[in-house]
N, C-alpha and C positions, 0 to 999 in steps of 0.2 A: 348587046343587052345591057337594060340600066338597072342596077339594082341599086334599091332604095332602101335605107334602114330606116326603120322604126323604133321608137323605147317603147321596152319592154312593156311594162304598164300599162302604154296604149292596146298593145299588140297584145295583152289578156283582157283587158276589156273587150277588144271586137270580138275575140274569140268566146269569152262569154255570151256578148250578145248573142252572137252567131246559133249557139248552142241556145239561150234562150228562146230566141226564135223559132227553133224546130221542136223544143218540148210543147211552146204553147201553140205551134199548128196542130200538135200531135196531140190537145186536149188537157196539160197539163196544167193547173194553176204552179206560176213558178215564181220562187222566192230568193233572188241575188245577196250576197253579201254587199253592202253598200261601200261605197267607198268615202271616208272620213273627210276629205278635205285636201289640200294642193301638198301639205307639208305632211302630213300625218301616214302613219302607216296603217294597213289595212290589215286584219286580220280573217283567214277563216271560218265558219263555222265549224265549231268543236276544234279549231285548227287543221282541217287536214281538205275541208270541203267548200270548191267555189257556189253550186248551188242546189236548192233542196226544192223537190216538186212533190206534188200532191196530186191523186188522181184518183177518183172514187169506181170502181170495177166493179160489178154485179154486186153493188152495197158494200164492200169496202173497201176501207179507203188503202189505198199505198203510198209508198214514201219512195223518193227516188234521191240519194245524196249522190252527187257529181263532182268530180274533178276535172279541172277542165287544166292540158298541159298542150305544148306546141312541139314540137317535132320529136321528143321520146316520153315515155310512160317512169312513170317514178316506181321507187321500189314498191313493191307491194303489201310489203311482211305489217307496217303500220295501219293499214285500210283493211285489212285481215281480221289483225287483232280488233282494230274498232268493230269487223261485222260480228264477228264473234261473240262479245260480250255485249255489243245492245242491239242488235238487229235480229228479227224472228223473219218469218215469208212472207212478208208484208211489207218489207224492207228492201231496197236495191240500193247496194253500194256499187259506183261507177268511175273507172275512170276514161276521159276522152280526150283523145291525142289528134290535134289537127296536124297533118304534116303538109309544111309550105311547099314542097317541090309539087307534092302531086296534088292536090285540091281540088279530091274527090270526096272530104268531108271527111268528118269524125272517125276516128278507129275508135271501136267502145268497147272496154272491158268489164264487164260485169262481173264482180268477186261473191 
């Protein structure tokens, strides 16, 4: 068996993509954090979220913020407090764990 490393970087990028992919088969308008440049670091939205989708259900609209992480789930106690204090039911805070061994797709945690 060959196994092949990847930098990091790349390997949240596909996984973003990946996840962007299935929001917008799933009807989602979706909005990435961009990434700055070769040398520059990238930052979050709000810090804590790779991407925010929008999707208008029986006239309104919802908001979906995503975390997108590779083989474990970060703590959660910070994506808590953020639903807490600015999310109402309208809102989906998420996070999504691709795991390399099995690549059966996203584990999604909805807080």
């Amino acid at each position: 068996m060959v196994t092949r490393l990847i930098h990091p970087r790349k390997k949240g990028q596909g996984l973003e993509l990946r996840a962007y992919k299935e929001l917008i088969a799933d009807g989602w308008l979706v909005e990435k954090v961009k990434y700055p440049g070769k040398w520059a670091k990238r930052v979050d939205m709000y810090g804590m979220f790779d991407i925010l989708a929008l999707k208008k259900i029986e006239g309104i609209t919802h908001h979906k913020y995503v975390q997108i992480k590779a083989n474990r789930k970060p703590k959660l106690r910070g994506f808590r407090d953020w639903k807490e204090q600015y999310a109402d039911d309208r809102i989906s805070v998420e996070i999504w764990v691709w795991h390399d061994r099995s690549r059966t797709g996203f584990e999604k945690f909805v807080l």
